[in-house]
DRENVEXMAR-568929 format. One record per residue (C-alpha): x, y, z; residue number from 1; residue in three letters; chain. Coordinates in nm, 3 decimals. Example, Ala and Ser with C-alpha at 12.3 -4.5 7.8 and 13.67 -1.06 7.14 Angstrom:
<recs>
u: 1.230 | v: -0.450 | w: 0.780 | num: 1 | residu: ala | chaine: A $
u: 1.367 | v: -0.106 | w: 0.714 | num: 2 | residu: ser | chaine: A $
</recs>
This chain:
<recs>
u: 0.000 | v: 0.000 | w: 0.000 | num: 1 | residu: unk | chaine: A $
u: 0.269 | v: 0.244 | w: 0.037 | num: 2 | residu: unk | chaine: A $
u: 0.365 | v: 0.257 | w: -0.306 | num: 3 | residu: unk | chaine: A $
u: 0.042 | v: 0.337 | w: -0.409 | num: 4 | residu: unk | chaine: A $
u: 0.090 | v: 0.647 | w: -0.111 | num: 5 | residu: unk | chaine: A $
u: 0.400 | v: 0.719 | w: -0.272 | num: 6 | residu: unk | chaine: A $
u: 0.218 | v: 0.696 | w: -0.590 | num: 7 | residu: unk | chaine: A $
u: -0.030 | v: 0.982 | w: -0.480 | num: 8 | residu: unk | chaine: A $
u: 0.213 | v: 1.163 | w: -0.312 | num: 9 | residu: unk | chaine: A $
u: 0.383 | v: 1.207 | w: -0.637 | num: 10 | residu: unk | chaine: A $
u: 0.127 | v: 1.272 | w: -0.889 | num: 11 | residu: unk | chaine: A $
u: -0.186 | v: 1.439 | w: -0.729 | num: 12 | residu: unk | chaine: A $
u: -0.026 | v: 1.618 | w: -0.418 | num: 13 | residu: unk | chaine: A $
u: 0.114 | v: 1.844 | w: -0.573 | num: 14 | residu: unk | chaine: A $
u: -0.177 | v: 1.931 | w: -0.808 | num: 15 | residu: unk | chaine: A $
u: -0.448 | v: 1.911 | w: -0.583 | num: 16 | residu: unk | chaine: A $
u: -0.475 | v: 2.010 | w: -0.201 | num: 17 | residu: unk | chaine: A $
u: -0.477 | v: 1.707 | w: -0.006 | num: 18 | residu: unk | chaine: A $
u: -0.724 | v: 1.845 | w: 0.202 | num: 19 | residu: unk | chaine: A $
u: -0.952 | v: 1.948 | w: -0.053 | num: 20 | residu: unk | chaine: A $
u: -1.009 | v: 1.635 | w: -0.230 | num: 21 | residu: unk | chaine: A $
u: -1.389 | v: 1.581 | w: -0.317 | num: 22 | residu: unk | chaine: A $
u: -1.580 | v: 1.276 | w: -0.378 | num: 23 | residu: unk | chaine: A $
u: -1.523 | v: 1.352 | w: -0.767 | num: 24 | residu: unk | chaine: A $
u: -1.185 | v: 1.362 | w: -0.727 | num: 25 | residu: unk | chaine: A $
u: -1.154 | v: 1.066 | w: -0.529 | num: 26 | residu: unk | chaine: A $
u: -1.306 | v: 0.859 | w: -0.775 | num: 27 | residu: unk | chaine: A $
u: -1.110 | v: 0.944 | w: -1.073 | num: 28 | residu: unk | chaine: A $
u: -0.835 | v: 0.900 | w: -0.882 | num: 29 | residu: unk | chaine: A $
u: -0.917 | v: 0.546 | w: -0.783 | num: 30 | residu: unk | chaine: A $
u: -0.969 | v: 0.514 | w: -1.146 | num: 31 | residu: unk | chaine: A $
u: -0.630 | v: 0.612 | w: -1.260 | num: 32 | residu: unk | chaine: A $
u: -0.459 | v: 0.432 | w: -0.975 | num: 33 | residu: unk | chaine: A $
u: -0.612 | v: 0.116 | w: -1.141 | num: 34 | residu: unk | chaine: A $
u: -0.576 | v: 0.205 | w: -1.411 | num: 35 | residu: unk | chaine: A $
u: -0.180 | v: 0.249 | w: -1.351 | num: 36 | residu: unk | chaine: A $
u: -0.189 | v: -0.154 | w: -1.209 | num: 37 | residu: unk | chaine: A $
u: -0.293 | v: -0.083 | w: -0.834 | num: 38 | residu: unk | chaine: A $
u: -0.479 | v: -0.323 | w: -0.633 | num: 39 | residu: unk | chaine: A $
u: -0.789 | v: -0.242 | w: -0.605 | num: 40 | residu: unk | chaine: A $
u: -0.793 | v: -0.280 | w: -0.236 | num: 41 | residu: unk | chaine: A $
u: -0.483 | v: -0.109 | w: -0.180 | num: 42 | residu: unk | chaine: A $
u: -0.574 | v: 0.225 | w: -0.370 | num: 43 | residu: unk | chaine: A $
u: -0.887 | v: 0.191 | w: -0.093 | num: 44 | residu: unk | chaine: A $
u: -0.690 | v: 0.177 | w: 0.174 | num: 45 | residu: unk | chaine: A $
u: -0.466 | v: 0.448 | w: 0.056 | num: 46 | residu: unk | chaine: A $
u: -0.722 | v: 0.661 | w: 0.017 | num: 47 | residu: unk | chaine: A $
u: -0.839 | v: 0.597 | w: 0.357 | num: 48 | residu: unk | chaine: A $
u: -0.519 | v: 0.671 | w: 0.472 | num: 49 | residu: unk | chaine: A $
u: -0.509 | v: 1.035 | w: 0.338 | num: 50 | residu: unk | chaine: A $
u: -0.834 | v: 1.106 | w: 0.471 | num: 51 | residu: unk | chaine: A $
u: -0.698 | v: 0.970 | w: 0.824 | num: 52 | residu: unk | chaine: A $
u: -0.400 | v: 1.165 | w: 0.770 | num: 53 | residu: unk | chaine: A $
u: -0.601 | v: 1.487 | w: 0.637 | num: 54 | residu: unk | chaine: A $
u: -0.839 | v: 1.460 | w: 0.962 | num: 55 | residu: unk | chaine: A $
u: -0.535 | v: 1.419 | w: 1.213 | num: 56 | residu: unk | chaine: A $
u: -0.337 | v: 1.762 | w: 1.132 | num: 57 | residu: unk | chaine: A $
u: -0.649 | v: 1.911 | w: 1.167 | num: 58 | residu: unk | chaine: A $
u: -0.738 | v: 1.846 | w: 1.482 | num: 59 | residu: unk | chaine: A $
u: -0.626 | v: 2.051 | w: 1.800 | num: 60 | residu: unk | chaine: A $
u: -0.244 | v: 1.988 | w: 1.929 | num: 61 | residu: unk | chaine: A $
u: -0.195 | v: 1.830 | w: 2.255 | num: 62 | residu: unk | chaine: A $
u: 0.054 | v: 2.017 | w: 2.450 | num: 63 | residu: unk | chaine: A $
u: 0.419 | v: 1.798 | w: 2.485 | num: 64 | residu: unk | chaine: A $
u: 0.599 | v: 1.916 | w: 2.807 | num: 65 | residu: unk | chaine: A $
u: 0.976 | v: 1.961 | w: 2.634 | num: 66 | residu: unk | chaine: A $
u: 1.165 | v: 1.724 | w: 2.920 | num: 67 | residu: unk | chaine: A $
u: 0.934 | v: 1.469 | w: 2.815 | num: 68 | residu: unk | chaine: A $
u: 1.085 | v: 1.159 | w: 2.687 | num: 69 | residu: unk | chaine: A $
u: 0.944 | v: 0.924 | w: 2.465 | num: 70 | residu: unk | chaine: A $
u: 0.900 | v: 0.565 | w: 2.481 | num: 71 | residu: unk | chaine: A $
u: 0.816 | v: 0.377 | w: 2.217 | num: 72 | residu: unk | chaine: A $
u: 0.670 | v: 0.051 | w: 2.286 | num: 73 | residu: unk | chaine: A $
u: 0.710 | v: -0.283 | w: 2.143 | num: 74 | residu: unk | chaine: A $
u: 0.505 | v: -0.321 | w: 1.908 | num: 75 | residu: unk | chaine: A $
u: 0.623 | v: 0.004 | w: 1.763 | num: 76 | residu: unk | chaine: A $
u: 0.993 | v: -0.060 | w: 1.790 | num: 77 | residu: unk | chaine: A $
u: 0.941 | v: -0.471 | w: 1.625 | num: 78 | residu: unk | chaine: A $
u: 0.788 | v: -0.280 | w: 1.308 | num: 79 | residu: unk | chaine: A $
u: 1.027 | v: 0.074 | w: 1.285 | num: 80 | residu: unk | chaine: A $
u: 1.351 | v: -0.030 | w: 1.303 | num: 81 | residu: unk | chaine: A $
u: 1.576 | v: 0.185 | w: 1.576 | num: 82 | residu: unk | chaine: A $
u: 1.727 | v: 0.380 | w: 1.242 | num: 83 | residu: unk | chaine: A $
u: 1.391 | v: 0.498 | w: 1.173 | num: 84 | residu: unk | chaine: A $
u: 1.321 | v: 0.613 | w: 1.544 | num: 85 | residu: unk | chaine: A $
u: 1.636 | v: 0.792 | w: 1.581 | num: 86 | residu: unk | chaine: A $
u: 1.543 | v: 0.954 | w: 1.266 | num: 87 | residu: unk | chaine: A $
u: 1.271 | v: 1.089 | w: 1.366 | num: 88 | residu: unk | chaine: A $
u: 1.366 | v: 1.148 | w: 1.761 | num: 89 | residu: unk | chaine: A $
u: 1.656 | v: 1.372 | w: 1.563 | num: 90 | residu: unk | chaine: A $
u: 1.388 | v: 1.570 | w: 1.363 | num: 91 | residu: unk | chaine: A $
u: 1.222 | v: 1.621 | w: 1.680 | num: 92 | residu: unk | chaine: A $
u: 1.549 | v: 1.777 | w: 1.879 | num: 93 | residu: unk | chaine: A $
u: 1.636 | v: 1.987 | w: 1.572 | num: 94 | residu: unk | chaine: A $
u: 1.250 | v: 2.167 | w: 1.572 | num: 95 | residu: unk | chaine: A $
u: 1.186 | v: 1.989 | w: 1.252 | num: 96 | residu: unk | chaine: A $
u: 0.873 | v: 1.792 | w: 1.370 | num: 97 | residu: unk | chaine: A $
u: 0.693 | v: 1.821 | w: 1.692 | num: 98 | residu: unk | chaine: A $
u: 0.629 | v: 1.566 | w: 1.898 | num: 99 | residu: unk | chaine: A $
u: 0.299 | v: 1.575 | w: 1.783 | num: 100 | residu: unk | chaine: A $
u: 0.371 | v: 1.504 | w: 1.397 | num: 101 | residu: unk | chaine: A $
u: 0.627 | v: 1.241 | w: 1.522 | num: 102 | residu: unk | chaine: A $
u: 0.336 | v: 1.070 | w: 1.696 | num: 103 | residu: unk | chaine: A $
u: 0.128 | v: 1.084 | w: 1.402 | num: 104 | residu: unk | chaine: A $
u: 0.412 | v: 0.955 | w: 1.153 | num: 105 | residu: unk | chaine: A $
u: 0.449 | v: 0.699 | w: 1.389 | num: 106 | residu: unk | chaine: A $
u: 0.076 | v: 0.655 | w: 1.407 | num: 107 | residu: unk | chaine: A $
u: 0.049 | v: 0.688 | w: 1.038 | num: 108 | residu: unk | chaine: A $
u: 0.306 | v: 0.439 | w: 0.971 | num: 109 | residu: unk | chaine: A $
u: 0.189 | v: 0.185 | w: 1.204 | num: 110 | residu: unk | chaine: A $
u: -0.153 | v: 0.156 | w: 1.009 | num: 111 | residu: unk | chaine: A $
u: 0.021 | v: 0.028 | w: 0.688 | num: 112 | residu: unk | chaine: A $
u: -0.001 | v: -0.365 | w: 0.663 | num: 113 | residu: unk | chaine: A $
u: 0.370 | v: -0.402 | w: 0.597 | num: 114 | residu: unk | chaine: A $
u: 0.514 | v: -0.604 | w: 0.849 | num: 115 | residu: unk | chaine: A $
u: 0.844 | v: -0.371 | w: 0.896 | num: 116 | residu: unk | chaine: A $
u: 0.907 | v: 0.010 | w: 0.776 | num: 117 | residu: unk | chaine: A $
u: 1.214 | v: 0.085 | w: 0.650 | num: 118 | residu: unk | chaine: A $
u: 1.400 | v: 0.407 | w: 0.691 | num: 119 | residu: unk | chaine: A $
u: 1.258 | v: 0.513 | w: 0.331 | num: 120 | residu: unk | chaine: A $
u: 0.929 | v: 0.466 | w: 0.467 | num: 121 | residu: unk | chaine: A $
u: 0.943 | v: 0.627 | w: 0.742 | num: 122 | residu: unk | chaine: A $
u: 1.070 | v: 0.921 | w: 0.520 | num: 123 | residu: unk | chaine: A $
u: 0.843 | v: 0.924 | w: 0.265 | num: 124 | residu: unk | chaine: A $
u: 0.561 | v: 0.911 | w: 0.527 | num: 125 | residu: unk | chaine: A $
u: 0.675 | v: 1.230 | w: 0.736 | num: 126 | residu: unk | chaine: A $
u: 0.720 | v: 1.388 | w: 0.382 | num: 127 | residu: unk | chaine: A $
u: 0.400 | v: 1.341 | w: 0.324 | num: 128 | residu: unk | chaine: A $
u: 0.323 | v: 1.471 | w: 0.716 | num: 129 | residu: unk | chaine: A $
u: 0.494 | v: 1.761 | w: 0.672 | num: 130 | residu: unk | chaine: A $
u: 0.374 | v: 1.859 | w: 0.267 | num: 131 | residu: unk | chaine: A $
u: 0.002 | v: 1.834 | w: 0.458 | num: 132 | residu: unk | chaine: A $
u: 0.102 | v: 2.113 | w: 0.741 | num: 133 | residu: unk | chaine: A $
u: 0.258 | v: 2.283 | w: 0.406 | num: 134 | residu: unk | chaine: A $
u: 0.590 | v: 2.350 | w: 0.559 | num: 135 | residu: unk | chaine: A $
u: 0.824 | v: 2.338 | w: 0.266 | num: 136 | residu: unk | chaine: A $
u: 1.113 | v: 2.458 | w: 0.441 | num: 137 | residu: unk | chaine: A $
u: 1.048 | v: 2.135 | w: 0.674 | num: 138 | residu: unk | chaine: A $
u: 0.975 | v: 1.910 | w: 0.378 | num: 139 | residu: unk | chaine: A $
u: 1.303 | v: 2.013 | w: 0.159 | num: 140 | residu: unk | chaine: A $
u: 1.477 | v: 1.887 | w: 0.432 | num: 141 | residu: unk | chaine: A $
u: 1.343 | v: 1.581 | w: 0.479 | num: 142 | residu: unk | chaine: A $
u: 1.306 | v: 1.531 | w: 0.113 | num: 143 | residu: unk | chaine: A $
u: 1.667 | v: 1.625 | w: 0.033 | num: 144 | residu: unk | chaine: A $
u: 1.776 | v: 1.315 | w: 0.294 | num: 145 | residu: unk | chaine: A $
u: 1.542 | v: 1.083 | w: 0.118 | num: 146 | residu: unk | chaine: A $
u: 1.698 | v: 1.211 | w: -0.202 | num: 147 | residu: unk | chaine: A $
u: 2.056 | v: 1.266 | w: -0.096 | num: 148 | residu: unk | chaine: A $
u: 2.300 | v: 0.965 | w: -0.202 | num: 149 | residu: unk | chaine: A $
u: 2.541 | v: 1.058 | w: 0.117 | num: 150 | residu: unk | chaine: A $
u: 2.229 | v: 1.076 | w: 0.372 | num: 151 | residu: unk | chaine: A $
u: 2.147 | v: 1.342 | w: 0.573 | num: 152 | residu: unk | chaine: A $
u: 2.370 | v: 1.563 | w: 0.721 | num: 153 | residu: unk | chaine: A $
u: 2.328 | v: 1.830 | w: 0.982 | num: 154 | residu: unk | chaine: A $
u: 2.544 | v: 2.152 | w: 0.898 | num: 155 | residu: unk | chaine: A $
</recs>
């Protein structure tokens, strides 16, 4: 399913508002997802997946006290490998993400059926995060260490 995410991401993010998406557009598409060799089940549950997405950065923040630390449980740490969390515990301590988004890329990525997330998935999905709370300063970043052949590098 998260190719066909990646898939959207791609091609209609960038010409449509994620958030706006109507019925109409939905539908057409699901139809072009198909009709590019999607499952039909996965394009659903991608779609499902936006929405969730969509409805989550719109809802009110919960306030994160900053000495906070956070544990991440089992089940979260047996499907995003310790790469992944570091990642995103770094984008955290630089002011990249809150610890809001990193909940919900966390949350987001747990819902996918893949068994593990790799540290591309991870990125892709707080790309994704981030293009939604249209931070492109916040998204370049990210995108230019999903991009970058060296990885990421602070400087």
């Amino acid at each position: 399913m998260l190719e066909v995410l990646i898939f959207i991401y791609q091609n209609y993010w960038d010409k449509h508002d994620a958030f706006e998406l109507k019925e109409t557009d939905e539908t057409i598409m699901a139809y072009e997802l198909s009709q590019a060799g999607f499952n039909h089940q996965d394009i659903l549950h991608a779609v499902d997946w936006v929405k969730d997405l969509r409805r989550s950065v719109q809802q009110p923040r919960y306030l994160h006290d900053p000495a906070a630390i956070r544990i991440f449980c089992e089940m979260e740490r047996s499907k995003i490998n310790d790469e992944s969390l570091n990642f995103l515990t770094l984008l955290q301590r630089s002011d990249i993400i809150t610890a809001y988004e990193r909940d919900l890329i966390v949350d987001r990525g747990m819902v996918l059926p893949q068994e593990t997330l790799s540290m591309e998935d991870i990125r892709w999905i707080t790309m994704m995060v981030l293009w939604d709370e249209t931070r492109k300063q916040d998204y370049l970043f990210v995108e230019d260490a999903l991009f970058n052949p060296q990885g990421l590098s602070l400087q």
